[in-house]
C-alpha positions in Angstrom: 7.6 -76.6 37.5 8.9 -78.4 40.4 12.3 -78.4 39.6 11.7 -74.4 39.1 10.4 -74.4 42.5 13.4 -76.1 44.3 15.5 -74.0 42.7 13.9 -70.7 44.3 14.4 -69.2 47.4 10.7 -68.8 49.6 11.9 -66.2 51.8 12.2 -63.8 48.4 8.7 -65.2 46.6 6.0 -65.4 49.8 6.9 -61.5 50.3 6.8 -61.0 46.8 3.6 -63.4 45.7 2.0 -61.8 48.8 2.0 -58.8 47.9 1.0 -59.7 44.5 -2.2 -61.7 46.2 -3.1 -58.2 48.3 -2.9 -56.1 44.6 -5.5 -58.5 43.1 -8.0 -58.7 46.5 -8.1 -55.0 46.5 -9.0 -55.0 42.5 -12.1 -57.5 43.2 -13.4 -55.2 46.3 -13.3 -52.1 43.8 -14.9 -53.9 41.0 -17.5 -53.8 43.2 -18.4 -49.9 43.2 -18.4 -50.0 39.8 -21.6 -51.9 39.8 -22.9 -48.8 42.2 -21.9 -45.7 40.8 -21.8 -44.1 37.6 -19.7 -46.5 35.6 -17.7 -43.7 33.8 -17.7 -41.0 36.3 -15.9 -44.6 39.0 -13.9 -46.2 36.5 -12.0 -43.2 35.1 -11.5 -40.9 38.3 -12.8 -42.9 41.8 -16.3 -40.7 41.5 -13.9 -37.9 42.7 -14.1 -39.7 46.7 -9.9 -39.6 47.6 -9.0 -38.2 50.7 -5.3 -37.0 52.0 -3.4 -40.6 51.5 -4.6 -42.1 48.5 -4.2 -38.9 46.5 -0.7 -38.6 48.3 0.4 -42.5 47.7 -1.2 -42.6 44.5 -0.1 -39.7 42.9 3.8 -40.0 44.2 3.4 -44.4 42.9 2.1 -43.5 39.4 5.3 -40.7 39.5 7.7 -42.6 40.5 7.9 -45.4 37.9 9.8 -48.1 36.4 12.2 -45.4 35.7 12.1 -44.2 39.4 13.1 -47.4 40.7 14.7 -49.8 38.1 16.1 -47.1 35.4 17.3 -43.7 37.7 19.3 -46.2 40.1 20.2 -48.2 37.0 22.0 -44.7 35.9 23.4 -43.8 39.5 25.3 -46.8 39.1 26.6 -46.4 35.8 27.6 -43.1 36.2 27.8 -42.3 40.2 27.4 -39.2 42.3 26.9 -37.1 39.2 23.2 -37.9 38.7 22.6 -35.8 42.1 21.9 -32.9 39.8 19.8 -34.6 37.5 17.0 -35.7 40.2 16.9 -32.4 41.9 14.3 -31.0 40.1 11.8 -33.8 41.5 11.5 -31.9 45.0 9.8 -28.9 42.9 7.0 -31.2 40.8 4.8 -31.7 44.1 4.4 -28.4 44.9 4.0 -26.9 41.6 2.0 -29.9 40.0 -0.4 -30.8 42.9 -0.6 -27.4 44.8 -1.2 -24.6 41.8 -2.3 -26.8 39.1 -4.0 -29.6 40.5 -6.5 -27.4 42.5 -7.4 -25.4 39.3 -8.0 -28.6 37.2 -10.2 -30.3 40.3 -11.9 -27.1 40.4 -13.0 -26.6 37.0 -13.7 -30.7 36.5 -16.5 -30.3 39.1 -18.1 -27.2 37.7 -18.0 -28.8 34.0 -18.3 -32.3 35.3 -15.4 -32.9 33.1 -13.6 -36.4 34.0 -10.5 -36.2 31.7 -8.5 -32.7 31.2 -9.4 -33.0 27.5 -12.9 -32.8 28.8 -12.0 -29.4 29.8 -10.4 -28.4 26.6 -13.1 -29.4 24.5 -15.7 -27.6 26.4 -14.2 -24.3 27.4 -13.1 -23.8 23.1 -16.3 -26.0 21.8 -14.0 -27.7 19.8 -13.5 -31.6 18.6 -10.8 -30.6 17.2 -8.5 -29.6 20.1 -9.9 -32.4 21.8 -8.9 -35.0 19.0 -5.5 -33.5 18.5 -5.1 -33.3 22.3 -6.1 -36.8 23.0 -3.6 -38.3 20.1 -1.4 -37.0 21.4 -1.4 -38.3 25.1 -2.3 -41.9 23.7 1.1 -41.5 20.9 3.2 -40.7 24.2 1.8 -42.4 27.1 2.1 -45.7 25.0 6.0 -44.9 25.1 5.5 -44.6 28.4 4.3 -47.9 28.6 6.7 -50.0 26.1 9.6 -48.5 29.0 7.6 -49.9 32.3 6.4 -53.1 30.1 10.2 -53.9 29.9 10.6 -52.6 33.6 8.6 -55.5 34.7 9.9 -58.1 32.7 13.6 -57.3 33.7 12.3 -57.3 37.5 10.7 -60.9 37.2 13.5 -61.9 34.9 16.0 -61.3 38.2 13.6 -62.6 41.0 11.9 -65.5 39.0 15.0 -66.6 37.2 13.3 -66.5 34.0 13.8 -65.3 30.3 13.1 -61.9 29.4 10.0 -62.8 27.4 8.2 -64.9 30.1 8.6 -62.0 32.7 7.1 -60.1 29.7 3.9 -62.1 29.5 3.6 -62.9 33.3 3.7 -59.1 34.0 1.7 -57.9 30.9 -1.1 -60.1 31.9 -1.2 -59.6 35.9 -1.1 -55.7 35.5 -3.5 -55.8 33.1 -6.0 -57.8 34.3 -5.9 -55.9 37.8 -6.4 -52.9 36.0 -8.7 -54.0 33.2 -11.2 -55.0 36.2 -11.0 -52.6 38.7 -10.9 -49.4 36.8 -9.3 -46.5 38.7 -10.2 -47.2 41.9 -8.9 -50.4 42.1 -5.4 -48.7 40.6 -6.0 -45.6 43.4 -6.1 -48.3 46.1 -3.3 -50.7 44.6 -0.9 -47.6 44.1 -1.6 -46.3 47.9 -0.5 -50.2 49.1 2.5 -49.8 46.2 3.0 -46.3 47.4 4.0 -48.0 51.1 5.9 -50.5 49.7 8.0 -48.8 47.7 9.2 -46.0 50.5 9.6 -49.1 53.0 11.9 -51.1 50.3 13.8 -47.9 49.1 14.6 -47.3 52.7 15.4 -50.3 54.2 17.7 -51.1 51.3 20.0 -48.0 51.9 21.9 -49.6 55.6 22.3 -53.2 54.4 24.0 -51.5 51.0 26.2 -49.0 53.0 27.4 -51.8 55.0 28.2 -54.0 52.3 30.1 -51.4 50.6 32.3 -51.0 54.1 30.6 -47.4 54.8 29.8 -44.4 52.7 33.6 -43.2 52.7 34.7 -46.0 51.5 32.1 -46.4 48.6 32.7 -43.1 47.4 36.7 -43.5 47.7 35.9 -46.8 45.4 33.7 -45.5 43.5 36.8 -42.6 42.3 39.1 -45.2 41.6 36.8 -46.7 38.9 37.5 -47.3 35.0 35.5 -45.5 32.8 34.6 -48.3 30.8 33.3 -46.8 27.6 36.5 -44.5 27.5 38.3 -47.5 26.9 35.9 -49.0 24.5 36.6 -45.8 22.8 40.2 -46.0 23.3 40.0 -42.3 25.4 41.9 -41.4 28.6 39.5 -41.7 31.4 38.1 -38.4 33.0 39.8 -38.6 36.8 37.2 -39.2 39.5 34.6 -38.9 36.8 32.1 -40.6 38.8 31.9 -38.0 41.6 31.5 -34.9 39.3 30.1 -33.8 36.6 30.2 -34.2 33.8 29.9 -37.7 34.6 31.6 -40.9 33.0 31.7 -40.7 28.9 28.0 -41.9 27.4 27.0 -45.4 27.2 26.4 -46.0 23.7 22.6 -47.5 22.9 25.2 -50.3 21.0 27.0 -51.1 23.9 25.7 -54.8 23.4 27.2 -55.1 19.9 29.8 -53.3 20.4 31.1 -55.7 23.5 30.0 -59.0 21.2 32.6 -57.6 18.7 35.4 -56.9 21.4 35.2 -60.9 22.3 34.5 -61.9 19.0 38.1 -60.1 17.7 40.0 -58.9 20.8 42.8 -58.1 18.1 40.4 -55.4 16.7 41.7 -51.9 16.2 40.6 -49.1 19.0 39.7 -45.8 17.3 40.1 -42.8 19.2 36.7 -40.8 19.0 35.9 -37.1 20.7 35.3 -37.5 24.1 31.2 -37.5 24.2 30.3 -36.0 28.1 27.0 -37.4 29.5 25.9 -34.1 31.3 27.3 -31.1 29.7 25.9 -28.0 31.9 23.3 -27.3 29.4 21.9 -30.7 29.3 21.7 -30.6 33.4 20.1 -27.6 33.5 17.8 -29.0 30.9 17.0 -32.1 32.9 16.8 -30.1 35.8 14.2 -28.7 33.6 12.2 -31.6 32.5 12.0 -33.4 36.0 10.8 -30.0 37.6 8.2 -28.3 35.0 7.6 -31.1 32.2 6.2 -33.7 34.7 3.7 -31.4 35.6 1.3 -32.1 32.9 2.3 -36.0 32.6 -1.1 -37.8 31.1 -0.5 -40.2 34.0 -0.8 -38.3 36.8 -3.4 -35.4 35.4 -6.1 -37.6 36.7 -5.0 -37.6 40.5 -6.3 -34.1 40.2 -9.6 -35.3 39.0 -9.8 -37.4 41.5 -9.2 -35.8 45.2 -12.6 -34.8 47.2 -11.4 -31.2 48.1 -9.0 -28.9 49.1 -8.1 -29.9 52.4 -7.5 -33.6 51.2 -4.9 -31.6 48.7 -3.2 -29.9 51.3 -3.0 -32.9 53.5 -1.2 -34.8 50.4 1.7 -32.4 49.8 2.3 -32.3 53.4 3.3 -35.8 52.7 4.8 -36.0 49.4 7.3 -33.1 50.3 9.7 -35.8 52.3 8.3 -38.8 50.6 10.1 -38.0 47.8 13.6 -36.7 49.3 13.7 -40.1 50.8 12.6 -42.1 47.4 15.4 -40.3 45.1 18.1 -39.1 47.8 17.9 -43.4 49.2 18.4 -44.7 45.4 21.1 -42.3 45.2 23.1 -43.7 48.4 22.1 -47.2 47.5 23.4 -47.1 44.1 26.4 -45.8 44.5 27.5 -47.9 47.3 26.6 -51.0 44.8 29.3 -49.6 42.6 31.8 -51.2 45.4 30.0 -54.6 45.3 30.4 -57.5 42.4 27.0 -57.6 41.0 28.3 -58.8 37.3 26.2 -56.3 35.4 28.0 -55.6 32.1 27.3 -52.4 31.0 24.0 -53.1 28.9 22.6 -54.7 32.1 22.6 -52.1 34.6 18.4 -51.8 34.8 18.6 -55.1 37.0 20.8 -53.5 39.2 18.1 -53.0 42.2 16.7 -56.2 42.2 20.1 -57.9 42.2 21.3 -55.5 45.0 18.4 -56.3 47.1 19.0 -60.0 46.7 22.7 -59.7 47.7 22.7 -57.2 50.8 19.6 -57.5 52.4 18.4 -60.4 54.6 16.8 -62.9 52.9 13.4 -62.4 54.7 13.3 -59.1 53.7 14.9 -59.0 50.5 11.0 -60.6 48.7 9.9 -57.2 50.4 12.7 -54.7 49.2 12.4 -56.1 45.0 8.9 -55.6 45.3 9.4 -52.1 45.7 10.3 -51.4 42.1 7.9 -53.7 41.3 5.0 -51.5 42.6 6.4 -48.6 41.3 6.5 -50.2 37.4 2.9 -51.9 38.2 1.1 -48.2 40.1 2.5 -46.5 36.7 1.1 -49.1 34.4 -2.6 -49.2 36.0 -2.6 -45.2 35.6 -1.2 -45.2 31.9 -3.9 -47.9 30.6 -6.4 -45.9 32.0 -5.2 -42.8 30.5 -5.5 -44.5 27.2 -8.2 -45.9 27.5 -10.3 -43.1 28.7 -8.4 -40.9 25.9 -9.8 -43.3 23.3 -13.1 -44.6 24.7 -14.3 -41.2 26.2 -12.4 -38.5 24.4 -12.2 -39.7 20.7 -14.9 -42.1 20.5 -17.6 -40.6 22.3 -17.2 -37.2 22.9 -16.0 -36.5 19.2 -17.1 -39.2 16.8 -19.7 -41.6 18.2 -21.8 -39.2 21.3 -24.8 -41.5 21.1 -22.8 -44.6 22.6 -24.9 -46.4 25.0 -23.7 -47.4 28.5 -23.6 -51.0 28.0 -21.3 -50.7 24.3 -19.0 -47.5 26.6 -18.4 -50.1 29.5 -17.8 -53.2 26.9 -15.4 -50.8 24.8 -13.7 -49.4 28.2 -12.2 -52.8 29.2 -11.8 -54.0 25.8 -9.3 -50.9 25.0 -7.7 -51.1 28.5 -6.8 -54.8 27.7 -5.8 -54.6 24.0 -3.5 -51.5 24.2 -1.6 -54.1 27.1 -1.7 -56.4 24.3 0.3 -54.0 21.8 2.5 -52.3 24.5 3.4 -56.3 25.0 4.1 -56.6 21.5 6.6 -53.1 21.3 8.3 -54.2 24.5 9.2 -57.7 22.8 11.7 -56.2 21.0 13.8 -55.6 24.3 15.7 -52.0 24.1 18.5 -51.5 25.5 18.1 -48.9 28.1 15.2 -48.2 30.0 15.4 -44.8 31.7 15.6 -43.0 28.0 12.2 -44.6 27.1 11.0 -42.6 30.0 13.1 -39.2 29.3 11.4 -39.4 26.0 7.7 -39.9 27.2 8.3 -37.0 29.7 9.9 -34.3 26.9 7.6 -35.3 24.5 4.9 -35.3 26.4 6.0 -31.7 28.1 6.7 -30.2 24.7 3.3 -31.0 23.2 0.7 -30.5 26.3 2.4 -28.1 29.0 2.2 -24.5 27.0 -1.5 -25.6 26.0 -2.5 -27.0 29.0 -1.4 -24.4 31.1 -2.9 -21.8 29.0 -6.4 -23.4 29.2 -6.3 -23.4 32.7 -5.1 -20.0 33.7 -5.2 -17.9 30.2 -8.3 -16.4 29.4 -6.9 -15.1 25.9 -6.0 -18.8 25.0 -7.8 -19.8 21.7 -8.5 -23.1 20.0 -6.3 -21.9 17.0 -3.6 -21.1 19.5 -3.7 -24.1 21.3 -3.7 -26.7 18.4 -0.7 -24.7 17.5 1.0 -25.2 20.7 0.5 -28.5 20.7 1.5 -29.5 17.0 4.4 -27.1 16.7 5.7 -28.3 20.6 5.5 -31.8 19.4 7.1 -31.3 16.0 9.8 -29.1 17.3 10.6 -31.8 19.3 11.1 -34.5 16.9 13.2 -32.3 14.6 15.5 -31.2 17.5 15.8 -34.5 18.9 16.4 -36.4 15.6 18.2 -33.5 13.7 21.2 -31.6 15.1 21.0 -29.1 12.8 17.6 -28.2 14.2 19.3 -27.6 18.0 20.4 -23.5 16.8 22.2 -23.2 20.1 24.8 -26.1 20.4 27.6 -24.1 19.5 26.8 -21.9 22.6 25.1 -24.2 25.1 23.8 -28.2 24.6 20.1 -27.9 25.9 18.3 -31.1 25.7 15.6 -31.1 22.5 12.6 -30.9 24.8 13.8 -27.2 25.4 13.2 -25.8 22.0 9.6 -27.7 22.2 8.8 -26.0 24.9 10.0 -23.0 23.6 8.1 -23.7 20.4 5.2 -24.7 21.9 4.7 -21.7 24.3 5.4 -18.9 21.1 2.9 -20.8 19.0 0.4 -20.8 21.4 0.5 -17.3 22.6 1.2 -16.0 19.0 -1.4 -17.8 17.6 -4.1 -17.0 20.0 -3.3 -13.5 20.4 -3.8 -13.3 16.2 -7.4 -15.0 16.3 -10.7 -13.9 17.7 -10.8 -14.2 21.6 -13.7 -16.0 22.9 -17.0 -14.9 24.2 -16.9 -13.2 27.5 -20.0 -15.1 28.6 -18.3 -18.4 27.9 -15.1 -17.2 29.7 -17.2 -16.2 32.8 -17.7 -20.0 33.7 -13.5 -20.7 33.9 -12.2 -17.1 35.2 -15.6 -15.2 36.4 -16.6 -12.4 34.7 -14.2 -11.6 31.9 -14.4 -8.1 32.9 -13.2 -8.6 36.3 -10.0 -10.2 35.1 -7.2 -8.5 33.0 -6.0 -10.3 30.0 
């Protein structure tokens, strides 16, 4: 231990254990109101008490995740000015996600007292059944979400700390999980707002000292035009000119690209194939991106509660009045920072661009400030854990186990199973994430596609669709998650790649949305009186 010690630099760990000393005193002070208010009503959604800034800084910290911080950046600087296009969408999801759908969903929670959204579709169709399907399906793809910010954490810890993969593992697993496990969603409300801070200051400050490493912007970019493809010549394929400043990018990195370098050392005489050139962002699959960053993360199970949670419309407008810019300066930062690293020697081979921030941060930035700056993405993987664990947990404690199978649970066996399931599903994401994949950001693309493809089309159409049945919605979300799979593991399922490459979450969407109107349209609409509680009097409304 002491040896380990002398061999770390204190100006990187007092920021960095600081902070990490301020997460855990703010989880013991809101451990505290769970003793005072209603345990369910305070652990799952804050007793629905957040003003302007912690609905703002929470909301935009569980967002903007590992894949935020650690795996967007990680693809800016393996593929350069090209991802612009990808991130754009990210602008739209405040106002669309917060401002129209947020105020519905904190609108009906406190006129049902519902305290999850499934809440709200059980009650407005009386049906378990939605509700069962519903919540399996946010607990199948939030714990994807979880195995990619698991391995978030670990790759941070492995750069700071200088330690293996697995031991970042286990040291992150079990201080995010404790925090979390203990203070229950205010504690991760509160944590996120301090994360929320940190992250903008870090993502910031980072973007001069890169810039002037690189020698200026200019002469990045000029750099960054004169680089080698490197998977065209593992292919053994002319380089795309300048393919780092345009689309459609550099050629894909294989998920391989580990075994496939092993071999090249292993027999340098080996034979180079020529293959088809494979382009990372066709025009279909940007728009499709575009897509998914703008519309799918509206519904994400991770930041659904935020609306839950806000005390009223004014505290709502106040928050997107400070996410707007926020998040311009999160995304458009990473994207200067990251391509300006392209210029500098971080000796990243190409299956090890997720540590790319944290080593950047150590090499540019002042060593006072550079404990502050990898903390950043360190929030940002720790505010999205706290809000997943929760999700799950309250998706299986509340939603399966006592709404639909077990509604005489007493409050003493609800609050034992509460942090029981919060701390064992961090136990099993640990377990998924030991097996180290190789990429981190597509982890997160699948959690968001899957996710939109299943839950946006139903969701939506609960909230704002008084024709919406229970038939029709179990459709949408069955036939949006299934059409995703197929596409997504089966070409021959994608009808339209001859014409256009859209990405697979497209044709769930698309799936999801026909089922659910077709289906709901073909069965029995629902009683106007029970309507009357969700859109006023039925008659007062068209369909």
């Amino acid at each position: 231990m002491t040896n380990w010690l002398q061999q770390q630099d204190p100006f990187i760990l007092v920021p960095f254990f600081g902070y990490m000393i301020g997460v855990f005193v703010i989880a013991v002070v809101a451990h505290g109101y769970l003793k005072k208010a209603d345990f369910e009503a305070e652990y799952y959604v804050g007793s629905r008490s957040f003003g302007a800034w912690v609905l703002a800084m929470s909301w935009v910290a569980t967002m903007a995740s590992g894949g935020s911080f650690l795996g967007y950046p990680s693809l800016v600087y393996s593929y350069g000015w090209s991802m612009a296009f990808w991130v754009s969408g990210s602008t739209v999801i405040a106002l669309v996600g917060l401002g129209i759908v947020g105020k519905r969903i904190n609108r009906l929670a406190r006129q049902t007292g519902a305290l999850t959204l499934v809440d709200l579709l059980r009650d407005r169709y009386r049906s378990n059944t939605v509700g069962v399907v519903y919540a399996l399906v946010i607990v199948f793809v939030t714990c994807v979400y979880l195995m990619a910010q698991f391995v978030a954490g670990a790759r941070i810890l492995e750069s700071v700390l200088a330690v293996n993969y697995n031991t970042g593992l286990a040291m992150f697993a079990v201080s995010v999980v404790a925090y979390t496990t203990y203070g229950g969603f205010r504690a991760v409300a509160w944590t996120d707002t301090l994360q929320g801070i940190v992250m903008i200051i870090g993502v910031v400050l980072l973007v001069p000292f890169a810039v002037t490493a690189a020698g200026g912007l200019k002469n990045a970019t000029l750099t960054l035009a004169k680089r080698e493809d490197p998977v065209a010549r593992l292919k053994g394929l002319e380089p795309e000119p300048q393919a780092y400043l345009y689309g459609p990018g550099p050629q894909k990195i294989p998920t391989n690209v580990k075994e496939i370098i092993e071999d090249r050392r292993n027999n340098s005489d080996a034979p180079r194939t020529p293959a088809e050139p494979d382009p990372w962002l066709p025009v279909g699959m940007g728009i499709s991106l575009f897509m998914l960053r703008s519309m799918g993360a509206v519904m994400m199970p991770t930041t659904v509660p935020r609306m839950l949670a806000f005390k009223d419309t004014k505290a709502l407008r106040r928050a997107l009045m400070l996410l707007g810019p926020y998040i311009f300066l999160m995304y458009a930062s990473s994207l200067i920072t990251m391509n300006c690293a392209a210029s500098l020697d971080l000796g990243l081979e190409l299956h090890e661009s997720d540590k790319s921030v944290p080593i950047v941060a150590k090499l540019v930035a002042p060593r006072w400030l550079a404990g502050l700056l990898i903390a950043a993405p360190f929030a940002a993987v720790m505010s999205t854990v706290d809000s997943a664990l929760l999700v799950i947990s309250a998706a299986v404690v509340r939603d399966l186990v006592k709404k639909s199978f077990y509604p005489s649970l007493s409050l003493a066996a609800g609050k034992w199973l509460s942090y029981t399931v919060t701390g064992g599903v961090g136990v099993f994401v640990f377990c998924l994430a030991l097996s180290q994949p190789p990429f981190l950001q597509p982890l997160v693309i699948y959690y968001l596609a899957g996710g939109a493809s299943a839950l946006f089309w139903p969701s939506l159409a609960t909230l704002f669709w008084k024709r919406a049945t229970a038939a029709g919605v179990i459709a949408g979300l069955l036939g949006g998650a299934t059409s995703f799979i197929l596409c997504n593991h089966l070409v021959a399922f994608r009808v339209l790649d001859p014409l256009i490459e859209l990405h697979p979450f497209v044709y769930g969407m698309t799936g999801s949305a026909l089922l659910t109107y077709l289906v709901s349209r073909s069965t029995s609409q629902q009683d106007a009186s029970r309507l009357e509680l969700y859109f006023g009097r039925a008659s007062d409304r068209p369909s």
